[in-house]
TIVEX-801516 format. One record per residue (C-alpha): residue number from 0; residue in one letter; x, y negated, z negated. Coordinates in steps of 0.2 Angstrom, whole numbers, plus 5000, padded with zeros to 4 digits. Last residue first. Layout:
+-----+----+------+------+------+
:   i : aa :    X :    Y :    Z :
+-----+----+------+------+------+
: NUM :  a :    X :    Y :    Z :
...
+-----+----+------+------+------+
***
This chain:
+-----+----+------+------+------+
:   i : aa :    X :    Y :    Z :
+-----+----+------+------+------+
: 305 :  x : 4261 : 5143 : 4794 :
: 304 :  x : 4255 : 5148 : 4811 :
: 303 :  x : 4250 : 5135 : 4820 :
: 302 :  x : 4234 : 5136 : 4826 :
: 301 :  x : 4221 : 5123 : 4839 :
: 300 :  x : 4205 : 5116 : 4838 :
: 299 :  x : 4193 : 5114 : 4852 :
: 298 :  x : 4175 : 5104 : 4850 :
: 297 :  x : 4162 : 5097 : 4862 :
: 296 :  x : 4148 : 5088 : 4855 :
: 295 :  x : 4133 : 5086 : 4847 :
: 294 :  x : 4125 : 5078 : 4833 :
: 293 :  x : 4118 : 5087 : 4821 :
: 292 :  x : 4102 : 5097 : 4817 :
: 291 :  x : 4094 : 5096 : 4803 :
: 290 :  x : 4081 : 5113 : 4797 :
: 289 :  x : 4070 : 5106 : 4783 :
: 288 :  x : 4075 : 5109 : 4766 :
: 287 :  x : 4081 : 5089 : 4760 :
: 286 :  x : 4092 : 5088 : 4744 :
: 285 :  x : 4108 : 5087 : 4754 :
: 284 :  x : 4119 : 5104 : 4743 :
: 283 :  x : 4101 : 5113 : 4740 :
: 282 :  x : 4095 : 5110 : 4758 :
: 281 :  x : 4112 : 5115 : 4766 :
: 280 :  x : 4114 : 5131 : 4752 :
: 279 :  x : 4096 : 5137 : 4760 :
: 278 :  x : 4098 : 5134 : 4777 :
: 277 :  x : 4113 : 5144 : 4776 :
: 276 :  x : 4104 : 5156 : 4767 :
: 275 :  x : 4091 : 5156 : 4780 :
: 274 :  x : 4100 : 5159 : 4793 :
: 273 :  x : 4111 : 5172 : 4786 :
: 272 :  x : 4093 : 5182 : 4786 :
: 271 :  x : 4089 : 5176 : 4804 :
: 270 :  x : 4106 : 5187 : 4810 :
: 269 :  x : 4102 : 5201 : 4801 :
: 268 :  x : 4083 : 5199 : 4807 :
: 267 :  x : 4092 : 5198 : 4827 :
: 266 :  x : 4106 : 5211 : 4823 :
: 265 :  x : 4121 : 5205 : 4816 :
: 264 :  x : 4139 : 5211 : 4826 :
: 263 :  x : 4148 : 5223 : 4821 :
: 262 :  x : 4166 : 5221 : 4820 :
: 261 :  x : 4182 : 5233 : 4821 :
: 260 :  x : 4190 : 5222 : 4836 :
: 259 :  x : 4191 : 5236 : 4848 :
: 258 :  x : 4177 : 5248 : 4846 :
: 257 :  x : 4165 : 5234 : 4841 :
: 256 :  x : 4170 : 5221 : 4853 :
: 255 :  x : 4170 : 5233 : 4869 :
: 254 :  x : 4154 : 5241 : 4862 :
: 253 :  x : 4148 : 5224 : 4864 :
: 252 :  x : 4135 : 5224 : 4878 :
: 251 :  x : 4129 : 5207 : 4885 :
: 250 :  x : 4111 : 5201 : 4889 :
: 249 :  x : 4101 : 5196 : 4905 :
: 248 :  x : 4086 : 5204 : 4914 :
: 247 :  x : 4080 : 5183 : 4915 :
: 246 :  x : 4094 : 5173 : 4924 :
: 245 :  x : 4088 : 5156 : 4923 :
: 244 :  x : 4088 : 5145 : 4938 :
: 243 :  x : 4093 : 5128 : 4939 :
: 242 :  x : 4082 : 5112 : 4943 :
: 241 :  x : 4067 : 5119 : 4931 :
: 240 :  x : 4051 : 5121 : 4938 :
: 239 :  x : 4041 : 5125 : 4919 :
: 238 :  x : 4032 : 5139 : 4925 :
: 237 :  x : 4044 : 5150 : 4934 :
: 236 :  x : 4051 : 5155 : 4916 :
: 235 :  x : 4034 : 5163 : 4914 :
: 234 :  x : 4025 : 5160 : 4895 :
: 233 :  x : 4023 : 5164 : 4877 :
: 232 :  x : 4013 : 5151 : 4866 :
: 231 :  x : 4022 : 5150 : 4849 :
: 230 :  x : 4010 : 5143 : 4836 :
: 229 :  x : 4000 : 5159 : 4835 :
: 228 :  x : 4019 : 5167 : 4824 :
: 227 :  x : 4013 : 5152 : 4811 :
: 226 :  x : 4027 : 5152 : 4799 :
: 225 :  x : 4032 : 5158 : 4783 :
: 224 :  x : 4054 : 5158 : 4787 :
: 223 :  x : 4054 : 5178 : 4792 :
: 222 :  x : 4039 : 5176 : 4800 :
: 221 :  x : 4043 : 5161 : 4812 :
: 220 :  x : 4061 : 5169 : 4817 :
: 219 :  x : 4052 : 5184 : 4824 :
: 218 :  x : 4040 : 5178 : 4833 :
: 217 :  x : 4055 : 5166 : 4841 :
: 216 :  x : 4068 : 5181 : 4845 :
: 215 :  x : 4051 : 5188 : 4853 :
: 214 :  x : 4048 : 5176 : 4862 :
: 213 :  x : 4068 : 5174 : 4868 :
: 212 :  x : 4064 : 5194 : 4873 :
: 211 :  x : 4075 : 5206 : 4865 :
: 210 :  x : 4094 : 5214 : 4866 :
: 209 :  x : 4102 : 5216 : 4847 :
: 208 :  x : 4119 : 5218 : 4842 :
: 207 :  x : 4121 : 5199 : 4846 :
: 206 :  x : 4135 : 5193 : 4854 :
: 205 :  x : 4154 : 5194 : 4857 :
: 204 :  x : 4158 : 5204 : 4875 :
: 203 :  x : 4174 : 5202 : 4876 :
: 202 :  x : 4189 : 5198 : 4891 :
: 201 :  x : 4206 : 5199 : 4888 :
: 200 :  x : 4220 : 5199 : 4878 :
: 199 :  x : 4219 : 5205 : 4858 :
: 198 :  x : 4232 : 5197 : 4847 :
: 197 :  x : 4224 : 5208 : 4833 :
: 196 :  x : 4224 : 5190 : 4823 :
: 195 :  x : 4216 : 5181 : 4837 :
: 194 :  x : 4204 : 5194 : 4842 :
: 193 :  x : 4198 : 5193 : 4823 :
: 192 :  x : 4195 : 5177 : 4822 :
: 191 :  x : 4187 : 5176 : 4840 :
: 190 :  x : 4175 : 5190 : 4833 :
: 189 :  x : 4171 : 5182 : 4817 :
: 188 :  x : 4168 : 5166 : 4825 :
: 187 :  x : 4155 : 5172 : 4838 :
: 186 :  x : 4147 : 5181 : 4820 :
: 185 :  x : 4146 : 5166 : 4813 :
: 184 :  x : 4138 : 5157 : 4829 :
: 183 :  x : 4124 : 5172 : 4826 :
: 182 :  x : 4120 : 5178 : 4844 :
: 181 :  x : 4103 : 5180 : 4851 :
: 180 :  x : 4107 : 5194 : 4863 :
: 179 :  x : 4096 : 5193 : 4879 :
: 178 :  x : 4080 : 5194 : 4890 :
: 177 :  x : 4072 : 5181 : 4898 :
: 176 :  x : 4053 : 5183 : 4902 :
: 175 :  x : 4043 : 5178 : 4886 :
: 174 :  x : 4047 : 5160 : 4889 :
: 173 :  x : 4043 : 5148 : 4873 :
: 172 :  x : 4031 : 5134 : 4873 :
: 171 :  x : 4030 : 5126 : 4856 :
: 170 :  x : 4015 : 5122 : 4847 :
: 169 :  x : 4017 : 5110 : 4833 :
: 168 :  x : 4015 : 5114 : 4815 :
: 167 :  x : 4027 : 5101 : 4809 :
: 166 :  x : 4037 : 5116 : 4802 :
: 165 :  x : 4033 : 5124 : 4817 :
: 164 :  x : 4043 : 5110 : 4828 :
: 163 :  x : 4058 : 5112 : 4816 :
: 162 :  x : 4060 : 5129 : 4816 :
: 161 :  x : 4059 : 5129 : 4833 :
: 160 :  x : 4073 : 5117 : 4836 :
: 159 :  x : 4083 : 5126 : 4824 :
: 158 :  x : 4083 : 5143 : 4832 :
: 157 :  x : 4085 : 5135 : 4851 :
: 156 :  x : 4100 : 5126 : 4847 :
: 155 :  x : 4106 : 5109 : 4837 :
: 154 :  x : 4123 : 5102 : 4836 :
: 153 :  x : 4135 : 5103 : 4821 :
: 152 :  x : 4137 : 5089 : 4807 :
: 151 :  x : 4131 : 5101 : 4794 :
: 150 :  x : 4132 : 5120 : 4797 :
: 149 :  x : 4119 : 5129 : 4805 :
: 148 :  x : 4114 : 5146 : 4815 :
: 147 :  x : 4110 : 5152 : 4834 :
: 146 :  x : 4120 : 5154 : 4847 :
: 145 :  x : 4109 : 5161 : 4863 :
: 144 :  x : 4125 : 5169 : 4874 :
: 143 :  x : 4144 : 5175 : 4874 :
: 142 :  x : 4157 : 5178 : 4882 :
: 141 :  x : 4174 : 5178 : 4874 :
: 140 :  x : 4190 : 5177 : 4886 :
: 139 :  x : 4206 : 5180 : 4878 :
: 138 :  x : 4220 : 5173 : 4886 :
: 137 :  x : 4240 : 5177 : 4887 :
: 136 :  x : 4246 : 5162 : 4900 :
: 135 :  x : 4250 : 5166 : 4918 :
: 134 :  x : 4235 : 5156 : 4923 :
: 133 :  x : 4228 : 5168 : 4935 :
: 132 :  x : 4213 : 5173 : 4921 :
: 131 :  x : 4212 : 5154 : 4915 :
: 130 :  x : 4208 : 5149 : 4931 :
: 129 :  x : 4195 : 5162 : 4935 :
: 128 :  x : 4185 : 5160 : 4918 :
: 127 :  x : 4183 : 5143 : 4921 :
: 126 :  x : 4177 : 5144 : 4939 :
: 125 :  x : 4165 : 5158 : 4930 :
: 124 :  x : 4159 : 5145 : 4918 :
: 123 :  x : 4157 : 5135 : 4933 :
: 122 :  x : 4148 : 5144 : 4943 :
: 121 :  x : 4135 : 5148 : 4927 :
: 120 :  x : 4132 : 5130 : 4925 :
: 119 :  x : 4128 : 5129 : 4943 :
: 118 :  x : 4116 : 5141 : 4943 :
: 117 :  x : 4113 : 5160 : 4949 :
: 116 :  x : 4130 : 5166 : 4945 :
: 115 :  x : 4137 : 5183 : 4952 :
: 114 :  x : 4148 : 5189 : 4940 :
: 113 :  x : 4154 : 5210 : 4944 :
: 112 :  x : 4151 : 5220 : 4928 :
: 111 :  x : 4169 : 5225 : 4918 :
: 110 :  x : 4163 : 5216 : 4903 :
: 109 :  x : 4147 : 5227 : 4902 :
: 108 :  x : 4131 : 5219 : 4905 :
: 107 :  x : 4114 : 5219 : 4901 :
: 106 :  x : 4108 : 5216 : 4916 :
: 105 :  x : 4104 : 5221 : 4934 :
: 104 :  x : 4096 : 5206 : 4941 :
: 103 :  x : 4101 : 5191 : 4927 :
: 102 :  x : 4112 : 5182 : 4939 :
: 101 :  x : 4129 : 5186 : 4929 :
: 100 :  x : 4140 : 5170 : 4925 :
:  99 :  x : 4128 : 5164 : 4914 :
:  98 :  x : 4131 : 5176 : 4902 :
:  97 :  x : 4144 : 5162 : 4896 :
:  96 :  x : 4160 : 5159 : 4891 :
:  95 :  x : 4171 : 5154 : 4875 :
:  94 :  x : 4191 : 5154 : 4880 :
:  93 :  x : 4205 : 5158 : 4868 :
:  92 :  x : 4221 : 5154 : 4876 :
:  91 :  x : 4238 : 5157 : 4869 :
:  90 :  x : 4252 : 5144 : 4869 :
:  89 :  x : 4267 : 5147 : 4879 :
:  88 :  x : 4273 : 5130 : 4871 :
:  87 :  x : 4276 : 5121 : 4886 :
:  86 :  x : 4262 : 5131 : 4897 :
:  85 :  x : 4249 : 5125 : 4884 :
:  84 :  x : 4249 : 5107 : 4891 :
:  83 :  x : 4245 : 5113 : 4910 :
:  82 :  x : 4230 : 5126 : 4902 :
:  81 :  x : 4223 : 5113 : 4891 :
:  80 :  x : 4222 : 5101 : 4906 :
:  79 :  x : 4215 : 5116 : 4917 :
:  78 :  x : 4200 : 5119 : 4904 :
:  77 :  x : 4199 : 5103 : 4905 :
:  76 :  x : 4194 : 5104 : 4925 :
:  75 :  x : 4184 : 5117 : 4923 :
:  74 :  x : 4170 : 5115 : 4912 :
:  73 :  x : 4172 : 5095 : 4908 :
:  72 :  x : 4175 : 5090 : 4928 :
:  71 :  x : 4164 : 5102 : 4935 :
:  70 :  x : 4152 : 5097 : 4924 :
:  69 :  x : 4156 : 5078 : 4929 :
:  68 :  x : 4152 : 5082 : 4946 :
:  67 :  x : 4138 : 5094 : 4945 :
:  66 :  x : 4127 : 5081 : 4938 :
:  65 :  x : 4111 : 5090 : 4942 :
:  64 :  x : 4113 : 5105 : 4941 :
:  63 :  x : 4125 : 5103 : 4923 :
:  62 :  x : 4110 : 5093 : 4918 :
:  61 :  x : 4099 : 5107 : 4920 :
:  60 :  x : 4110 : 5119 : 4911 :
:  59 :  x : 4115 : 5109 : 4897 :
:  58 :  x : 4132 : 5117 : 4891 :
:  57 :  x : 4145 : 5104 : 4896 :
:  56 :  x : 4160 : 5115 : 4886 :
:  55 :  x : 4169 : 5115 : 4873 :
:  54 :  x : 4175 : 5128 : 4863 :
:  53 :  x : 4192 : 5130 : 4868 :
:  52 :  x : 4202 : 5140 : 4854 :
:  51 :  x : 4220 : 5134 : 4857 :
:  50 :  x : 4235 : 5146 : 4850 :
:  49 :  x : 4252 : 5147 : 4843 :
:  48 :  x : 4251 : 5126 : 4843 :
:  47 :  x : 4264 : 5115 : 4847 :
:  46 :  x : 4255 : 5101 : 4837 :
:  45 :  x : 4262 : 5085 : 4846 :
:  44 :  x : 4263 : 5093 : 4863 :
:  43 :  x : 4245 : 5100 : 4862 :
:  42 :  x : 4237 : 5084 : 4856 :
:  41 :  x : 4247 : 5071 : 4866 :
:  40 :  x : 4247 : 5083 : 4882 :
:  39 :  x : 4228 : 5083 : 4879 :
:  38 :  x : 4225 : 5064 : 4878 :
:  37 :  x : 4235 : 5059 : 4893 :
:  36 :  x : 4226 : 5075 : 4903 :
:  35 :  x : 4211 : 5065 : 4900 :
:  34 :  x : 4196 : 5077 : 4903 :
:  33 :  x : 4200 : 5084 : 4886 :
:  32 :  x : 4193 : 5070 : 4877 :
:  31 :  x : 4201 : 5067 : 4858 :
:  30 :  x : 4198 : 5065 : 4841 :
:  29 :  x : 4210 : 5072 : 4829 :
:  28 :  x : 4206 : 5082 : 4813 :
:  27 :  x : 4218 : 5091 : 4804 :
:  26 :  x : 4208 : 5105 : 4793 :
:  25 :  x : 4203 : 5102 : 4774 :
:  24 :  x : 4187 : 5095 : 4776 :
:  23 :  x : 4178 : 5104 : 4790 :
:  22 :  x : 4162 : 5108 : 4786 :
:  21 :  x : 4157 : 5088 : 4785 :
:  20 :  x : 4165 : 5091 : 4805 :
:  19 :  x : 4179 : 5075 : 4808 :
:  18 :  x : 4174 : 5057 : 4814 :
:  17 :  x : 4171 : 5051 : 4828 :
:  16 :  x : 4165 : 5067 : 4836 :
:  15 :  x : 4174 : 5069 : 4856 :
:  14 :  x : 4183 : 5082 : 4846 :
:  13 :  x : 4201 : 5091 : 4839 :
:  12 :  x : 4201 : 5102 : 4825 :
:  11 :  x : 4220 : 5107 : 4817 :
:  10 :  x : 4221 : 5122 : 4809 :
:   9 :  x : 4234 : 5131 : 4799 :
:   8 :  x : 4235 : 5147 : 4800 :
:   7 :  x : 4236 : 5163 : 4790 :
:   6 :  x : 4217 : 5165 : 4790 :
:   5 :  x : 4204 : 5165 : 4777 :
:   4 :  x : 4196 : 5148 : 4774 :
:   3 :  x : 4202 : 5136 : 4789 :
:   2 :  x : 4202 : 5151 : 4801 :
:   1 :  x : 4184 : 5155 : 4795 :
:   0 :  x : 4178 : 5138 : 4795 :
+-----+----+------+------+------+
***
C-alpha cells in the first residue's frame, strides 16, 4: 500500500488470491504460482521489473515439519524461479525472512549472529536466505518476526486471532515462554520501502522496537481493546507437543534498520494503537467492528520505475 500510495513506482501485485487485494485497487494485479517457473518467467519477463519484493512464503511451522517437501518446494525452490527470471532484467531482490533461522539459545540477535535453525521452517528460511545471498543479484534480505496488524482481504495472525476469541470471551492459551519483537506489518513495509528507495543491499533486522513475552504481547493487546487480561492462561511451550520446536530466547535487534534506513520502529502499545485505528476505519468502512481476518495467501509484487 505504501509503494502503491507514495512511491515513484509503479506496482504490479502478483498472488495465488483469485482475485486482486480490496487494499489494492489501483496496483496491476496478476495471479500467479511461483513454484511454476512457466508462470514466473511470464510475470517477470513481461514486466521487466527494477525490483521484486518476495513475500511469500509457506509460513505454518508445524505443517512446514511435516510436509517438508512442498515447503521446500514454496520457500526455496520459488525463491530460485524468482531469482532465474530476475537475472534477464538484473532485477533487485527484496527477500522477507525469518527469526526462525536462529535456535532461540542466545537471542536477541544482531544481523551478523551465526543461524542455527531448530525447525524445518527455519532451515528453509535460511536455504532461502543462502541462495539468494550467492545469487549474483543485488538483494536485501529483511528478517523479521510476530506480524501483526490488518487490512481487508489479508490473512489472519496471532493479534487478530486473540482478539477475536476474547471478543467471544473464550479462554485462549498463550505461551509465556518465547520471547520476541511483535512487529507492526506497517512498519515491515516502511522499512522494505525505504530500503528500496535508499537502494540498500543486505541483510536488516525489521521488527518491533520492543522485546517481550507473546503473553505478555497478549495481556497487553486485551487492555488496550477492554478485554478480559484473566481470559489469557499463560503456559510452557513444551506443553502443547508440537511437531517442530520453537525457538524461545528469540527476538531481532534493529539498530542496523534505525541507523541506516532513518526509521523507528513502533513499540508493542505504539504498535497496538495503529491496530486499533485500523480496526476502527475497517469496521466503520464494512459496518461490522469485530477483528476479520482474510484469506491467506502468498503474495510478491514487483516495481518499475515510472
Amino acid at each position: 500500500e505504501l509503494f502503491v500510495r507514495g512511491s515513484s513506482y509503479t506496482i504490479t501485485l502478483a498472488s495465488l488470491e483469485p482475485k486482486p487485494l480490496q487494499i489494492f485497487p489501483s496496483a496491476e494485479y496478476v495471479p500467479f504460482d511461483m513454484t511454476s517457473k512457466k508462470e514466473v518467467r511470464q510475470l517477470v519477463y513481461g514486466c521487466e521489473p527494477d525490483v521484486i519484493v518476495n513475500c511469500a512464503a509457506m509460513t505454518n511451522v508445524d505443517a512446514c515439519e511435516n510436509e517438508r517437501e512442498l515447503a521446500w518446494k514454496i520457500n526455496v525452490g520459488g525463491l530460485e524461479n524468482l531469482i532465474e527470471a530476475a537475472r534477464r532484467s538484473n532485477a533487485r531482490i527484496v527477500h522477507v525472512s525469518s527469526d526462525y533461522i536462529f535456535d532461540g539459545k542466545t537471542g536477541p540477535y544482531t544481523e551478523e549472529d551465526r543461524p542455527e535453525p531448530l525447525n524445518y521452517y527455519g532451515k528453509t528460511k535460511l536455504a532461502g536466505e543462502n541462495v539468494l545471498r550467492t545469487s549474483g543479484l543485488e538483494y536485501l534480505i529483511a528478517r523479521t518476526m510476530v506480524l501483526y496488524g490488518y487490512a481487508p482481504g489479508t490473512k489472519t495472525n496471532f493479534a487478530l486471532w486473540l482478539l477475536q476469541n476474547l471478543e467471544k470471551k473464550m479462554p485462549v492459551k498463550v505461551v509465556n515462554d518465547q520471547y520476541g519483537n511483535p512487529t507492526l506489518a506497517d512498519d515491515l513495509a516502511y522499512g522494505i520501502m525505504r530500503g528500496v528507495e535508499l537502494e540498500r543491499t543486505g541483510i536488516y533486522n525489521i521488527a518491533g522496537r520492543e522485546i517481550v513475552q507473546r503473553h505478555e504481547f497478549a495481556t497487553r493487546l486485551a487492555r488496550a481493546f477492554g478485554y478480559d487480561p484473566a481470559l489469557i492462561i499463560p503456559i510452557k511451550t513444551s506443553t502443547l507437543n508440537q511437531p517442530a520446536a520453537r525457538p524461545l530466547k528469540s527476538g531481532l535487534i534493529t539498530l542496523k534498520v534505525e541507523v541506516e534506513l532513518g526509521i523507528k520502529p513502533s513499540n508493542v502499545d505504539e504498535g497496538i494503537a495503529i491496530l486499533k485505528n485500523q480496526l476502527s476505519r475497517s469496521a466503520r468502512r464494512l459496518g461490522d467492528s469485530a477483528p476479520v481476518p482474510g484469506q491467506s495467501g502468498g503474495k510478491h509484487s514487483t516495481g518499475r520505475k515510472k
